[in-house]
Structures are given as structure tokens and as C-alpha cells.
C-alpha atoms as one frame of an Amber mdcrd trajectory, in Angstrom:
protein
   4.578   0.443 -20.661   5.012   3.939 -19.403   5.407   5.766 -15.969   1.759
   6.628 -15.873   0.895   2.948 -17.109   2.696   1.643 -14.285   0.809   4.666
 -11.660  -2.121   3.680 -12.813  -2.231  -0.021 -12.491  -0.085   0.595  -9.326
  -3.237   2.975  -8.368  -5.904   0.232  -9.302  -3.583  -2.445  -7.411  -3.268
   0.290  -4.050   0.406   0.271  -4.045   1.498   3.410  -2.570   5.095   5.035
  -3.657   5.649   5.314  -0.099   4.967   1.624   0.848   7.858   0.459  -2.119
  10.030   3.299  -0.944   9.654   1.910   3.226  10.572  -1.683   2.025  13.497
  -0.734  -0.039  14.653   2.238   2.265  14.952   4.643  -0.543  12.930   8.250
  -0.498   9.750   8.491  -1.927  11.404  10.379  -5.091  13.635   8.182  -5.713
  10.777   4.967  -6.794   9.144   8.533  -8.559  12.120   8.843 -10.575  12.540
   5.221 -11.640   8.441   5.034 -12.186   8.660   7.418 -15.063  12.314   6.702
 -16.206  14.191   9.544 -15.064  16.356   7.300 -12.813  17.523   3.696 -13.143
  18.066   1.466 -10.790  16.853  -2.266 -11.397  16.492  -3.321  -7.486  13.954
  -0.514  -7.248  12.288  -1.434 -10.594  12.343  -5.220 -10.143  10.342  -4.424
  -6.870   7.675  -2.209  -8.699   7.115  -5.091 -10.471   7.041  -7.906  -7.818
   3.929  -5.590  -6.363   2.098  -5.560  -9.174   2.855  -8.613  -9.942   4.119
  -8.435 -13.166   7.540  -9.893 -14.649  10.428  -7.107 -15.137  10.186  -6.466
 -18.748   6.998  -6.219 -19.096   6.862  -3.351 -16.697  10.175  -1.879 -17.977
  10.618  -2.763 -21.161  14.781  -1.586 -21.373  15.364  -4.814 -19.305  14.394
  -6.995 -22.172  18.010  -6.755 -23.406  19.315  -7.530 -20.740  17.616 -11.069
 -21.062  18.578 -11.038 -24.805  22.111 -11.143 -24.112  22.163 -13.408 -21.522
């Protein structure tokens, strides 16, 4: 899944940047950045994915190693 993958099912689901950004206290870039994988940061990430509802690695796909290893 890409960055506009994840817009656009966070567009169908109405989950604003802004509303993940207010809950998590970052700027509105910032969940931008990690969205289309210019940034990392797995707090922000893992809550992209708890709003839509999806597990981790299926939204970002790099954290599948992560489990791998473990």
C-alpha cells in the first residue's frame, strides 16, 4: 500500500490529517510526511492504521520485518 492508497481509503473512511495530527499532537505535515513515506515514525503510523482500522503492516508494509524478526 502506498501514500495515496492510504489518502484514499482514509478519504472514503473521513479521517482527516488534522484529526490524527490533534490526537497525537504532531503538525498536520508531519502525519503528511509519514502518509507517503517521507518520514518515519511508527507511533504516528500505527495510529493511521488504528483509524482505518487496519493492522500495521498492512498499511505500511516496512513494518513487516519488524514482526519477522521478532
Amino acid at each position: 500500500m502506498d501514500g495515496f492508497d492510504r489518502r484514499r481509503i482514509m478519504a472514503q473512511k473521513k479521517i482527516t490529517l488534522t484529526s490524527i495530527a490533534h490526537a497525537l499532537g504532531v503538525a498536520v505535515p508531519t502525519v503528511s510526511e509519514v502518509i507517503h513515506d517521507r518520514s518515519t515514525s511508527r507511533r504516528i503510523s500505527q495510529a493511521i492504521a488504528d483509524a482505518m482500522g487496519m493492522p500495521l503492516e498492512e498499511v505500511f508494509p516496512k513494518y513487516r520485518r519488524d514482526k519477522e524478526a521478532a
